[in-house]
N, C-alpha and C positions, 0 to 999 in steps of 0.2 A: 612781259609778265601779265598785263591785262588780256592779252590775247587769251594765253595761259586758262588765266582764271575764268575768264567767258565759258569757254570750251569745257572747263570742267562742272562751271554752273549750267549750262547746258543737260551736257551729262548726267549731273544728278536731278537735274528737272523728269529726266527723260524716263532713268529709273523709278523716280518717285512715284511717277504719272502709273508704270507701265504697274506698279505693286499695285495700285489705286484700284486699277480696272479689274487686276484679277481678284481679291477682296469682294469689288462690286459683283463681280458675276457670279460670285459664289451664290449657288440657292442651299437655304434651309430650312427644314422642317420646321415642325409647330416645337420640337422638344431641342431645338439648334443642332439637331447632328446633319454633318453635310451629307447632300445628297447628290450633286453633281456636281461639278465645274464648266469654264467654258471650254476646258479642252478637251471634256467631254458633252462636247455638243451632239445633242437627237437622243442622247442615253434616257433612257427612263429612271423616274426615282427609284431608290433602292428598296425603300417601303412606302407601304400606302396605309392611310387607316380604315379600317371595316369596323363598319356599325352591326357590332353582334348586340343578340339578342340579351347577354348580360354588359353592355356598353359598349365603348373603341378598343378597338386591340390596331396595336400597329404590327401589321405582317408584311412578308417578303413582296416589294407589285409582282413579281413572278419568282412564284414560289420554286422551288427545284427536289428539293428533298422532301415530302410529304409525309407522314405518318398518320395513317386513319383509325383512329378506334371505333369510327362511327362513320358511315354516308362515304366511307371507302368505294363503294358501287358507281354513287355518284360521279365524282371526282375520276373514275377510271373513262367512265361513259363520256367524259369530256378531253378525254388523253393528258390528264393531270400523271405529275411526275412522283408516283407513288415508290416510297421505300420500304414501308411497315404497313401491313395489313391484320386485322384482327380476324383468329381464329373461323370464326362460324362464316365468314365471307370467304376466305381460302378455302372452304369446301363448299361451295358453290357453283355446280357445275360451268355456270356460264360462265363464269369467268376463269377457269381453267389455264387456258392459254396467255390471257392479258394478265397473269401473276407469275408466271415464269420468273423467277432471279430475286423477286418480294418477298421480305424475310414475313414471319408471321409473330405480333406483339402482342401484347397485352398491358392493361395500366398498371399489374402488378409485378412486372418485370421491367422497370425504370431503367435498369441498365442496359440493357439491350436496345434501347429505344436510344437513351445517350450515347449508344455505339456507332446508330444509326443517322448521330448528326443531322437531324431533322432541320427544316429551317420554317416547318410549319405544321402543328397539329391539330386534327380533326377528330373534337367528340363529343360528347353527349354531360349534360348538366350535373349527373349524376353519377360521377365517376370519385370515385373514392380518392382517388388521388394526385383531383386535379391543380391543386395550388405549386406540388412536387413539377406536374406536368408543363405548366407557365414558366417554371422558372429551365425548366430544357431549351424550349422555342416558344413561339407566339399561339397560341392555343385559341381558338373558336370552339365552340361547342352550339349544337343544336340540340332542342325538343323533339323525340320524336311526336308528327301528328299538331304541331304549333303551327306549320305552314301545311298548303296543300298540295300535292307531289308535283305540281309543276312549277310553282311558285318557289318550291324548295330545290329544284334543279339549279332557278336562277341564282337565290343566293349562293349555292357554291361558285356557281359560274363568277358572278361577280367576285368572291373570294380569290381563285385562284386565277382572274383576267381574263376568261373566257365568258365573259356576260353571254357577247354577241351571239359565240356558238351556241349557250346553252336557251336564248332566244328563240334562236332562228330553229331548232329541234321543237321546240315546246309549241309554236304557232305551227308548227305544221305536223308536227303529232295529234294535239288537237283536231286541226280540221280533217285527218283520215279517221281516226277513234269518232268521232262525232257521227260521220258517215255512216261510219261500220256498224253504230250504234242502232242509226235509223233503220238503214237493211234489216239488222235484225228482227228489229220490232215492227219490221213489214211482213217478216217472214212467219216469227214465231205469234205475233199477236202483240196488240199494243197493252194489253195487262198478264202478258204474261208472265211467272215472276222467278228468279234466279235464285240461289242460296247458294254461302260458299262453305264448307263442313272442312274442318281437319282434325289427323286423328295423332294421339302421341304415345307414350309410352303405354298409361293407362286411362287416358282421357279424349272425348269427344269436343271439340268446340265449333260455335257456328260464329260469323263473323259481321260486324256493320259493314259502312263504306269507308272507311279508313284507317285499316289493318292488314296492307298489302294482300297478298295471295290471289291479287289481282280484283281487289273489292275497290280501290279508286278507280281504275278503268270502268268497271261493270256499272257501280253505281253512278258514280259522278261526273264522267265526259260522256260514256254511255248512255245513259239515262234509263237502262234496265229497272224493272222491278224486284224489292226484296219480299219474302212474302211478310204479313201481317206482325207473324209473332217474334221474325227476327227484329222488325222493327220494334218491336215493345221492348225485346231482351238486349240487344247487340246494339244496337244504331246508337247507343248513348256512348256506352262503357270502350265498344271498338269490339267488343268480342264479349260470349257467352259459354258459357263450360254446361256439357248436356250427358243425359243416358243415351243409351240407344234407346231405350223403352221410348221415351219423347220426344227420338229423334224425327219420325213423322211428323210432328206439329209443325217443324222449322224445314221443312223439306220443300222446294219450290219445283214449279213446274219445271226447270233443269237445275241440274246442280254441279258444281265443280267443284271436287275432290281433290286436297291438301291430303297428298298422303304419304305420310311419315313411314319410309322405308324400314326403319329397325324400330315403329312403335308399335303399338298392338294393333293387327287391321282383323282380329276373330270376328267385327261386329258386321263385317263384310257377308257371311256365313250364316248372320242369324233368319230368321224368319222377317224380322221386322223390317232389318236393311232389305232384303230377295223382295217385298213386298212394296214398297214405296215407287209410286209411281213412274217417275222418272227412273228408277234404276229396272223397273220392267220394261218403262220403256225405250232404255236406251238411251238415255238421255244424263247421262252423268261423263264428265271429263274428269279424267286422272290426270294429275299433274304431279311432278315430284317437290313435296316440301322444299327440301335443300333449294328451291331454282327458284323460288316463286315468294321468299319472305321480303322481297325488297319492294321499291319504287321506281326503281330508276328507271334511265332511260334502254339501257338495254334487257331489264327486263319486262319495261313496257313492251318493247318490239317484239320480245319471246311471246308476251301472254297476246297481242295483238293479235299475233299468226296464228296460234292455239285458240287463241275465238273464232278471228272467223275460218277457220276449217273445221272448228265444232257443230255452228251454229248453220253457217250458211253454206258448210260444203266445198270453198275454194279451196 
C-alpha cells in the first residue's frame, strides 16, 4: 500500500508541477489578454500598442485586414494588406493595378466596412464617425500635414510592422531627391524659382511646400525656390485660391501644372496664361491632378521621374 501511495504522490507532484510551468509561461499584456503560450514558442504577440497621435491604441502586431480612409497610398507603398479603400484614391491612376479585388468605403457606409471584417483602421481626426469606427476594429487616425511626408511614411510603417522597409525607402529617397535637387539648381540657377498652380472646377490655386502635388519634393528635400509672393500667400495656409488676372504675380521661373481633367482649363486660352513667361517658354509641366494629390512613396517615385526629365532632360 505504501508503495502504492508513493507512486501516486509522485504522480501528482508531477502534474502539479507540469500546470505550474504552463501558467508560468503564459505571457500577458498590459490589459491581461494572453498573448502567447510556450507551445507557441517564436510566435509574435497578437497586438502591439501604437502611440497615436490622439494616445494608445492596441492594434493587430501584423495587421491582415486593413481598411484605409485615409494614408491608403501609404500603407499600399509598404505591401500592407489592404481590404477597403476610400473613393478618391481608387481613382488614382497609379495605383490601378495594386487595388484589383479592394472593395471601395467610406465612413458613411459602416456596413460595408463591418462586412469587410477589418482588424485595423486608417483615418483622419476628422471623420464624423469615428467613435462608430473604434468600436468596428482598432482605428489610428492622422493629421494631415502634422508630420513631414517622410517622417509620416514611417509612422505607418511602424503601425503596420514594417518600420524597417519604410526606413530603409526614406534614407535612400532622400539622398537621390537631394541630389536631383542640387543638379537642378546647377542647371537652372541657384535663385531660380518654381511655382506649383492647379486648376478645378471653377477655381485657380497656387501651392506652399506641403500640400502634395509634388510641393514637399520641390521645396523641402529639393531645396528649389518658390517665388516671393507664393511665399507671402501659400507657405502659411498650404495653399492660396487665385484669378487668372494675378495669376502672373505667383508665376515662377518654371511652373508645374495640377491639372484637373474635367475642371475648367479656358484659363489656359487667355492672353494672360499664352503670356507668362515660363509658359512661352516652355517651361511648365503638366501633370494629371488625380496622380499627384498624395505623398507617398510611390508617388514620390512618379513625381521624381517627372522632374528630372522636366528639368534636366534624363
Amino acid at each position: 500500500m505504501k508503495k502504492v501511495f508513493g507512486v501516486l504522490l509522485v504522480l501528482f507532484l508531477f502534474l502539479l508541477g507540469a500546470c505550474g510551468n504552463n501558467e508560468s509561461t503564459r505571457q500577458l499584456d498590459q490589459s491581461g489578454k494572453k498573448l502567447s503560450t510556450a507551445s507557441e514558442k517564436g510566435a509574435e504577440a497578437k497586438t502591439v500598442t501604437y502611440q497615436s497621435e490622439i494616445g494608445p491604441v492596441e492594434v493587430p502586431a501584423n495587421p491582415q485586414r486593413i481598411v484605409t480612409l485615409a494614408y491608403g497610398e501609404n500603407v499600399i507603398a509598404l505591401g500592407g494588406k489592404v481590404v477597403g479603400i476610400d473613393e478618391w484614391t481608387s481613382k488614382n491612376p497609379l495605383f490601378q493595378e495594386k487595388l484589383k479585388g479592394v472593395e471601395v468605403v467610406s465612413e458613411d457606409n459602416l456596413e460595408k466596412i463591418v462586412e469587410l471584417n477589418p482588424d485595423l483602421i486608417i483615418g483622419s481626426p476628422t471623420m464624423k464617425n469615428l467613435d462608430k469606427l473604434k468600436e468596428i476594429a482598432p482605428t489610428v487616425v492622422y493629421t494631415w500635414g502634422k508630420l513631414d511626408y517622410l517622417t509620416q511614411q514611417i509612422e505607418i510603417g511602424k503601425l503596420i510592422n514594417k518600420e524597417q522597409e519604410a526606413k530603409k525607402w526614406v534614407e535612400d529617397f532622400k539622398k537621390r531627391a537631394e541630389a536631383t535637387g542640387k543638379a537642378i539648381k546647377e542647371k537652372i540657377g541657384e535663385n531660380a524659382t518654381v511655382s506649383v498652380i492647379e486648376n478645378d472646377e471653377k477655381q485657380l490655386y497656387v501651392f506652399g511646400n506641403n500640400w502634395a502635388r509634388g510641393t514637399e519634393l520641390l521645396y523641402q528635400t529639393m531645396g528649389l525656390n518658390m517665388p516671393e509672393k507664393v511665399k507671402e500667400k501659400a507657405l502659411g495656409p498650404g495653399y492660396y485660391p487665385l484669378s487668372v488676372e494675378v495669376l502672373p504675380q505667383f508665376a515662377g521661373d518654371y511652373m508645374i501644372l495640377s491639372k484637373y481633367q474635367e475642371g475648367d482649363t479656358s484659363f489656359m486660352k487667355t492672353d494672360t496664361w499664352k503670356n507668362i513667361p515660363a509658359v512661352k517658354n516652355n517651361r511648365v509641366l503638366e501633370l494629371n491632378t488625380l496622380a499627384i494629390t498624395y505623398s507617398d512613396p510611390i508617388t514620390m517615385e512618379y513625381l521624381l521621374d517627372k522632374f528630372e526629365k522636366f528639368f534636366l532632360g534624363n
